[in-house]
DRENVEX-207903 format. One record per residue (C-alpha): x, y, z; residue number from 1. Coordinates in steps of 0.05 Angstrom, whole numbers, plus 32768, in hexadecimal, padded with zeros to 4 digits. Layout:
% residues N
atom xx = X&yy = Y&zz = Z&num = NUM .
...
This chain:
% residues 241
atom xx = 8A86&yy = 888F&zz = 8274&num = 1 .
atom xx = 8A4C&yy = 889A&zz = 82A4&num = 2 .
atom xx = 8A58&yy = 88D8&zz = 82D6&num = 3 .
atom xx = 8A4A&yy = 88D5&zz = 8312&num = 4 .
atom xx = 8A0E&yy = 88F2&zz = 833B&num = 5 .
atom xx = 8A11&yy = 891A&zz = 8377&num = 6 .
atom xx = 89E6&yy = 88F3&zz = 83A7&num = 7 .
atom xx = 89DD&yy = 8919&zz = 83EE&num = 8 .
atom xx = 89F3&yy = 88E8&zz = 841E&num = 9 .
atom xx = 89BF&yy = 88CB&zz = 844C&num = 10 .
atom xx = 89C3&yy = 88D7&zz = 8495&num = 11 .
atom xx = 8999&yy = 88B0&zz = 84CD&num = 12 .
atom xx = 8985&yy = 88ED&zz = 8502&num = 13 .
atom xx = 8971&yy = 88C5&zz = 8547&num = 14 .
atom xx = 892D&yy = 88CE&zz = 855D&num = 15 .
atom xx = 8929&yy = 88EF&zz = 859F&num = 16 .
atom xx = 88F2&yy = 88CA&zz = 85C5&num = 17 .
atom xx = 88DD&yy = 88E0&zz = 8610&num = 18 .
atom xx = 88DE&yy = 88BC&zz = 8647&num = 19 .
atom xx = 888E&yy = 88B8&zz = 863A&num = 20 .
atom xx = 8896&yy = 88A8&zz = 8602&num = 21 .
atom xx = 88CA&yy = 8864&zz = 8618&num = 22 .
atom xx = 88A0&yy = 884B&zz = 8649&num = 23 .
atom xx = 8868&yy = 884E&zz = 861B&num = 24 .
atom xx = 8887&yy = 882A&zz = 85E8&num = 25 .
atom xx = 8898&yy = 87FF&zz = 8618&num = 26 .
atom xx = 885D&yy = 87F5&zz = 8636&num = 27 .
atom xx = 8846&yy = 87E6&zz = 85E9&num = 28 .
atom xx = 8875&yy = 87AC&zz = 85E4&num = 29 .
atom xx = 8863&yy = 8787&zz = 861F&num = 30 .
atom xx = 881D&yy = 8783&zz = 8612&num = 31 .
atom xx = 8827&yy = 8766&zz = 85CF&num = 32 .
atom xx = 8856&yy = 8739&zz = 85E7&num = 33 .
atom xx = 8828&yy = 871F&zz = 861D&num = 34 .
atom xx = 87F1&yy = 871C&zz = 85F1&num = 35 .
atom xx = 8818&yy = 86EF&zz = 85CA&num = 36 .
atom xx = 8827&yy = 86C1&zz = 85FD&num = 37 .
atom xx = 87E9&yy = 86A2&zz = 8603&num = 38 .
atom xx = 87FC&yy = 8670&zz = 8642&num = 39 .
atom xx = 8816&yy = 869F&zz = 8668&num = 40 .
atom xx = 87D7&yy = 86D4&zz = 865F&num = 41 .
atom xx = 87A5&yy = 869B&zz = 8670&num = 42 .
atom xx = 87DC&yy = 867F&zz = 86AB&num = 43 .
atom xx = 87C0&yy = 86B4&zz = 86E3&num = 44 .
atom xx = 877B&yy = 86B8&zz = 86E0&num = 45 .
atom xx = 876D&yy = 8671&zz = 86D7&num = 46 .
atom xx = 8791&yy = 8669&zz = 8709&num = 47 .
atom xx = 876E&yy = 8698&zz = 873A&num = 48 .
atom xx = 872F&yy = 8670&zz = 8717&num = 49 .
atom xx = 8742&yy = 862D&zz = 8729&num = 50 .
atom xx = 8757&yy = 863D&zz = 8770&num = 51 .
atom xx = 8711&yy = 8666&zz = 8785&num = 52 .
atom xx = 86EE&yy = 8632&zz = 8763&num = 53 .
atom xx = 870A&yy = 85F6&zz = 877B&num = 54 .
atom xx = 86FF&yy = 8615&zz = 87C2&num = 55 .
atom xx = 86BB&yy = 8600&zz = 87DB&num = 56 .
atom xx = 86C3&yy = 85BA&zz = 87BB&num = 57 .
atom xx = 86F7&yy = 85B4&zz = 87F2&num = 58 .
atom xx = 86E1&yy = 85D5&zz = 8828&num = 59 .
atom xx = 8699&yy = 85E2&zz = 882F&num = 60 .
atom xx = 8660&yy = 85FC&zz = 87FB&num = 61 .
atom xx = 8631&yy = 8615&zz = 8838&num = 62 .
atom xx = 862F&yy = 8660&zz = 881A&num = 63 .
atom xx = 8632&yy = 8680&zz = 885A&num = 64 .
atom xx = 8672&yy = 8663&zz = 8871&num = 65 .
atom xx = 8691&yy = 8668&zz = 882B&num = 66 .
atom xx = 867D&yy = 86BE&zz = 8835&num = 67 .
atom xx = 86AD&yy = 86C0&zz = 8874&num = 68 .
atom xx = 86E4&yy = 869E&zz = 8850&num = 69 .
atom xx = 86DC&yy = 86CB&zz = 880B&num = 70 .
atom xx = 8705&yy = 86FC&zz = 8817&num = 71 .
atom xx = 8746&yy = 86DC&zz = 882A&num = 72 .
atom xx = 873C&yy = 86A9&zz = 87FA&num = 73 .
atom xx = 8731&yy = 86D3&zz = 87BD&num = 74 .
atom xx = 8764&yy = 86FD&zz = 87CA&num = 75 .
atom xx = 879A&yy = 86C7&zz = 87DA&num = 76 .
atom xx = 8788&yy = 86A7&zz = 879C&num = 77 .
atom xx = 8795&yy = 86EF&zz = 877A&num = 78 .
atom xx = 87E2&yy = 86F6&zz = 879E&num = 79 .
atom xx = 87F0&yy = 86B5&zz = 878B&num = 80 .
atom xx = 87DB&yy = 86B9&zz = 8742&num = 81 .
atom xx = 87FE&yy = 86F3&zz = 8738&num = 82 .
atom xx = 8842&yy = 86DA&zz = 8750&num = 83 .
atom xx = 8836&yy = 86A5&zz = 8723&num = 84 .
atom xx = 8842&yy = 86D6&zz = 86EC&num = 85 .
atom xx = 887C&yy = 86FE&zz = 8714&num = 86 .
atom xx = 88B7&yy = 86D1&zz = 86FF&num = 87 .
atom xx = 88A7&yy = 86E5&zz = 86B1&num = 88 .
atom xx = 88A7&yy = 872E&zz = 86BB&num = 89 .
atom xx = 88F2&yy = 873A&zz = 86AA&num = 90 .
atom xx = 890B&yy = 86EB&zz = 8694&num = 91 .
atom xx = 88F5&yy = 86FB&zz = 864F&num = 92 .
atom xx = 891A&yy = 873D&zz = 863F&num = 93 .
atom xx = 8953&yy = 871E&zz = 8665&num = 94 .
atom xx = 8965&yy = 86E6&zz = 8640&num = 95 .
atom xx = 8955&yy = 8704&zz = 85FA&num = 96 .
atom xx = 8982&yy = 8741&zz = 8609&num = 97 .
atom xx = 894F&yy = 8779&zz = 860A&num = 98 .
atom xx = 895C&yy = 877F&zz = 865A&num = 99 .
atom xx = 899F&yy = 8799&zz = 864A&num = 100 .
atom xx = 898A&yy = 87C5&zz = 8614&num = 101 .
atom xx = 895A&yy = 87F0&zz = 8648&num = 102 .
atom xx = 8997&yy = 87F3&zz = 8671&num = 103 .
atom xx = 89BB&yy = 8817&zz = 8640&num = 104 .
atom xx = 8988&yy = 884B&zz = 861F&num = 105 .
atom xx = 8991&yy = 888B&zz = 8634&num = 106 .
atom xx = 894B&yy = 8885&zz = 8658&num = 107 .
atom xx = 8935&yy = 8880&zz = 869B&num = 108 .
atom xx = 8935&yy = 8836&zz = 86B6&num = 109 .
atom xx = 88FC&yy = 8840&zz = 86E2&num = 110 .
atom xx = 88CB&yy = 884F&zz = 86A7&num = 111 .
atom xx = 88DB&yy = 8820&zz = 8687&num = 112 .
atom xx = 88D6&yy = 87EE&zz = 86C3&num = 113 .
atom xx = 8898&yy = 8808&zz = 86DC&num = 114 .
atom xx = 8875&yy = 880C&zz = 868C&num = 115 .
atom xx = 8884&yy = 87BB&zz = 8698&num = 116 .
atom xx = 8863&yy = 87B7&zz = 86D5&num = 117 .
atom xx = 8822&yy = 87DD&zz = 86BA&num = 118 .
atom xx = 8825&yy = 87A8&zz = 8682&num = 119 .
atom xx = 882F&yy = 8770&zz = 86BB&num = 120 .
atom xx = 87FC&yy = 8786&zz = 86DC&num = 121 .
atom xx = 87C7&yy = 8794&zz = 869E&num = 122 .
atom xx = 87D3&yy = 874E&zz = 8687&num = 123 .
atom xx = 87D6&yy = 872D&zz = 86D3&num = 124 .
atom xx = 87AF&yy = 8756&zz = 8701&num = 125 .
atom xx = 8773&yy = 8777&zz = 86DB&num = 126 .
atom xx = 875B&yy = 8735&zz = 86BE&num = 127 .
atom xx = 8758&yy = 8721&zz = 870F&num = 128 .
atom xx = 8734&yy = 8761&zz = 871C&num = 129 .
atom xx = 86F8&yy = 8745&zz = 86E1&num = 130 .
atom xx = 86F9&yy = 8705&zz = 8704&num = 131 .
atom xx = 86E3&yy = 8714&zz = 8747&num = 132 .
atom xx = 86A9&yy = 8727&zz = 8759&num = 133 .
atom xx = 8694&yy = 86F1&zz = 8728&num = 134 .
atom xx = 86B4&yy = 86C3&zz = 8759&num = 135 .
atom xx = 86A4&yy = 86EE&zz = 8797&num = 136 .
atom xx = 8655&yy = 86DA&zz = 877F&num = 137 .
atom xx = 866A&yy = 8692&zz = 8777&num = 138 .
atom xx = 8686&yy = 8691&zz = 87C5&num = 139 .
atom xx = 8644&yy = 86B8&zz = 87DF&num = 140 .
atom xx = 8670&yy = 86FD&zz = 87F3&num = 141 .
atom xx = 863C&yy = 8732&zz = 880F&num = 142 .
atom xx = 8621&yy = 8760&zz = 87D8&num = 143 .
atom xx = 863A&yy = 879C&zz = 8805&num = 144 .
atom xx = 8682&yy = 8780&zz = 87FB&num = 145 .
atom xx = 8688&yy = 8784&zz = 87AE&num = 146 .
atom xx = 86A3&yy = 87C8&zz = 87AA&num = 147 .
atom xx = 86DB&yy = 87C4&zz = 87DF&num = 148 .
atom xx = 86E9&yy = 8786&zz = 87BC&num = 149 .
atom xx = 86F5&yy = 87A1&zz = 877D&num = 150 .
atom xx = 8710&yy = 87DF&zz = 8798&num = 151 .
atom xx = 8745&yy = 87B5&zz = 87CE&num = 152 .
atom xx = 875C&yy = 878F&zz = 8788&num = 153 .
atom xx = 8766&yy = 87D3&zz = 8761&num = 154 .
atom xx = 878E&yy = 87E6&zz = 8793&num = 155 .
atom xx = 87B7&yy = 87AD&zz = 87A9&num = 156 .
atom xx = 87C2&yy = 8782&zz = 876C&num = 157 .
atom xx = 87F3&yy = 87C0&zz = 874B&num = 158 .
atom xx = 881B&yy = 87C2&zz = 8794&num = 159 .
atom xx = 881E&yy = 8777&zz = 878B&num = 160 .
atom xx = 8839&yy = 8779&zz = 8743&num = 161 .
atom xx = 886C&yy = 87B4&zz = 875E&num = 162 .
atom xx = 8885&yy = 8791&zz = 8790&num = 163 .
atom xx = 8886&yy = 8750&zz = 8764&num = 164 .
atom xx = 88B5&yy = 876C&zz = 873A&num = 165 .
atom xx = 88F2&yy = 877B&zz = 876B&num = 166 .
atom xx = 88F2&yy = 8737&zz = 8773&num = 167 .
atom xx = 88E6&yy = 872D&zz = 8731&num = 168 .
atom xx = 8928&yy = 875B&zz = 8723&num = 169 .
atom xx = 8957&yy = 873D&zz = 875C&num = 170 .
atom xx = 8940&yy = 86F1&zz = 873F&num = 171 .
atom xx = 8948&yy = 86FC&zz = 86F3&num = 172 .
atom xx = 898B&yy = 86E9&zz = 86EC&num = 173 .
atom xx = 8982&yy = 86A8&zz = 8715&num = 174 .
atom xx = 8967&yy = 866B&zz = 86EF&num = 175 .
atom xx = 8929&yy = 8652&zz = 8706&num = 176 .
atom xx = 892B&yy = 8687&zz = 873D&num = 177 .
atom xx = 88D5&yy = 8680&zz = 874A&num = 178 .
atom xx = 88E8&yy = 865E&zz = 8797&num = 179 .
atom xx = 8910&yy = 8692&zz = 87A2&num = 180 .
atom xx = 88E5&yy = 86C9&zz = 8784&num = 181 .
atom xx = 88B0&yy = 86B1&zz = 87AF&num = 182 .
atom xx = 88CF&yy = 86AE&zz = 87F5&num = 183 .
atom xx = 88F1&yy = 86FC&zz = 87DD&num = 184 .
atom xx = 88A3&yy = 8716&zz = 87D5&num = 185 .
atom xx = 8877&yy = 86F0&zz = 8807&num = 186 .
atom xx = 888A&yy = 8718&zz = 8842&num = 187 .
atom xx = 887D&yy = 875A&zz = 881C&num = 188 .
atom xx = 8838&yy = 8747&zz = 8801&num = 189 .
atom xx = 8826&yy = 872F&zz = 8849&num = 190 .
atom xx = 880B&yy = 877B&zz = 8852&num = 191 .
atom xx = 87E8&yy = 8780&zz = 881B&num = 192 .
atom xx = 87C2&yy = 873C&zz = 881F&num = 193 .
atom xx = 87AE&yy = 8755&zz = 8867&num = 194 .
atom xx = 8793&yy = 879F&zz = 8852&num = 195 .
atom xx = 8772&yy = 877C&zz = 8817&num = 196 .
atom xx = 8750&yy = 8742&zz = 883D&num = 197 .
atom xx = 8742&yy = 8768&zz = 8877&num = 198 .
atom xx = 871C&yy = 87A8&zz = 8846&num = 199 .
atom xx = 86F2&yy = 8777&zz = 882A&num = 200 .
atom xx = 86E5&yy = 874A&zz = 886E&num = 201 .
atom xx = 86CC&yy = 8793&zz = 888B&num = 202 .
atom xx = 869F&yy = 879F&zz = 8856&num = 203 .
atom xx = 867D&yy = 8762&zz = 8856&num = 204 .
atom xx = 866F&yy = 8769&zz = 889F&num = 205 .
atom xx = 864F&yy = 87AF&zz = 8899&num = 206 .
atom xx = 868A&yy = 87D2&zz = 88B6&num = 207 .
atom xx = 86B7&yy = 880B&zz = 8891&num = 208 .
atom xx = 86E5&yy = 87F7&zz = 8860&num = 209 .
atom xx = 870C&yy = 8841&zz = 8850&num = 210 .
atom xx = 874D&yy = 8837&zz = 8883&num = 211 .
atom xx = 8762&yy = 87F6&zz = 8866&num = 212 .
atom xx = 874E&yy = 8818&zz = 8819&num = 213 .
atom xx = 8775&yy = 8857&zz = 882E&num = 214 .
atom xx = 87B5&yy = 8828&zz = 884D&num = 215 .
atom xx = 87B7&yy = 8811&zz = 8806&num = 216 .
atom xx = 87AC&yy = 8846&zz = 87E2&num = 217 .
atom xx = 87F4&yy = 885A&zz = 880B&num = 218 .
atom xx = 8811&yy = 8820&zz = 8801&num = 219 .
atom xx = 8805&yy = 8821&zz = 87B4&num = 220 .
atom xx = 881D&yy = 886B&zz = 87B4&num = 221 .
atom xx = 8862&yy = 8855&zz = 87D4&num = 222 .
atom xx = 886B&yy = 881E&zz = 87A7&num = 223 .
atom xx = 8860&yy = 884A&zz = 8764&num = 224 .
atom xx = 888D&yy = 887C&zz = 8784&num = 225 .
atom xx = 88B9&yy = 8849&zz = 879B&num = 226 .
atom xx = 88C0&yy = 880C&zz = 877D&num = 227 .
atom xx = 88D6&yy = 881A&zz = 8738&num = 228 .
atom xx = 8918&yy = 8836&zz = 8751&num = 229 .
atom xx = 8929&yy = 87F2&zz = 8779&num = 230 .
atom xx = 890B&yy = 87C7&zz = 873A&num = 231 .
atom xx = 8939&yy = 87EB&zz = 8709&num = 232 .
atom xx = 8977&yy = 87EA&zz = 8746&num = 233 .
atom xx = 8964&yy = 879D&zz = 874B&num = 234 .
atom xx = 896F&yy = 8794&zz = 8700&num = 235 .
atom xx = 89AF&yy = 87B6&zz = 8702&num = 236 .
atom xx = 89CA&yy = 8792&zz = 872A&num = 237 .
atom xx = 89B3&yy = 874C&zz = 8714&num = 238 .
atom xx = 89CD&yy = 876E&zz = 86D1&num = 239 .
atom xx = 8A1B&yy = 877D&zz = 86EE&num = 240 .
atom xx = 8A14&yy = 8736&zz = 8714&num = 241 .
């Protein structure tokens, strides 16, 4: 007869992880997952390719009219491209479950949400940000202009990927909520698309730039502070709906 062997029982301790630490790993996640969808990674900036392209062919190629009409068009073509990526931000964790899972943790929401925005916007926005002054040369923008360009797009495409993404969170639950999703965000990025424009139309003209940077700058500040609250309200309630 074989005795028996006193075997310590095995326990599982949980691994405490920080808040940091969450919104890394979430942070992670998302970028992999993007990565891995290849059509929706290439979606945006081809996108904002096509449209500054396809620009001069239907208006005008005389370079000196296409440099007054630079600005507002490259940075139209950036707002629209990125809410083209907007109604994707949340649908995916929704429907496979993981959205109710971060409601759950014993984390804070709001790093969470705003680790998914960062992703959002290193996958959406900073490929824009490569993009254009490549297309700013192609559309004959004043040298002097390049920097608040680039600087204006730093700034504004994370407010527009912030503000996105209450719409984003008030629109997950609904299906094919993009319509809707759009006319929720339009009159929000209306500011932002004016500051923007107008930075880079000052520049180009020889004039100061810094009060429409620094009205930004604000306006980005506001939205970190503020935004991932109403993002992770706007989920919990789509969530309880």
């Amino acid at each position: 007869m074989v005795s028996e062997l006193n075997v310590p029982a095995l326990t599982v301790k949980p691994v405490a992880v920080s808040p940091g630490g969450a919104a890394w790993i979430t942070l992670c996640r998302d970028l992999r997952l993007g990565f891995r969808r290849q059509a929706e990674l290439i979606n945006p900036p081809l996108f904002f390719l096509i449209v500054v392209t396809l620009f001069p062919l239907g208006i005008s190629p005389d370079p000196a009219f296409l440099a007054k009409l630079a600005p507002g068009v490259i940075w139209i073509a950036a707002l629209l491209a990125t809410l083209l990526a907007m109604d994707s931000l949340f649908r995916g964790d929704y429907e496979d479950g993981a959205l109710d899972l971060l409601l759950i943790v014993p984390q804070p929401l709001f790093m969470h949400v705003l680790a998914k925005v960062t992703a959002h916007w290193l996958l959406t926005g900073l490929p824009l940000l490569v993009l254009a002054p490549i297309l700013a040369l192609m559309l004959s923008l004043p040298s002097q202009a390049y920097t608040t360009l680039i600087a204006s797009l730093a700034l504004g495409t994370p407010l527009l990927s912030l503000l996105g993404a209450i719409g984003a969170a008030l629109t997950v639950g609904i299906r094919r909520g993009g319509m809707l999703l759009s006319l929720l965000i339009l009159p929000l990025y209306i500011p932002v698309l004016l500051l923007g424009t107008g930075a880079v139309v000052a520049a180009s003209e020889g004039l100061p730039a810094a009060g429409q940077l620094l009205w930004l700058a604000v306006l980005l500040t506001l939205g970190l502070t503020l935004a991932p609250f109403a993002i992770a309200a706007g989920l919990k309630i789509t969530a309880s709906g």
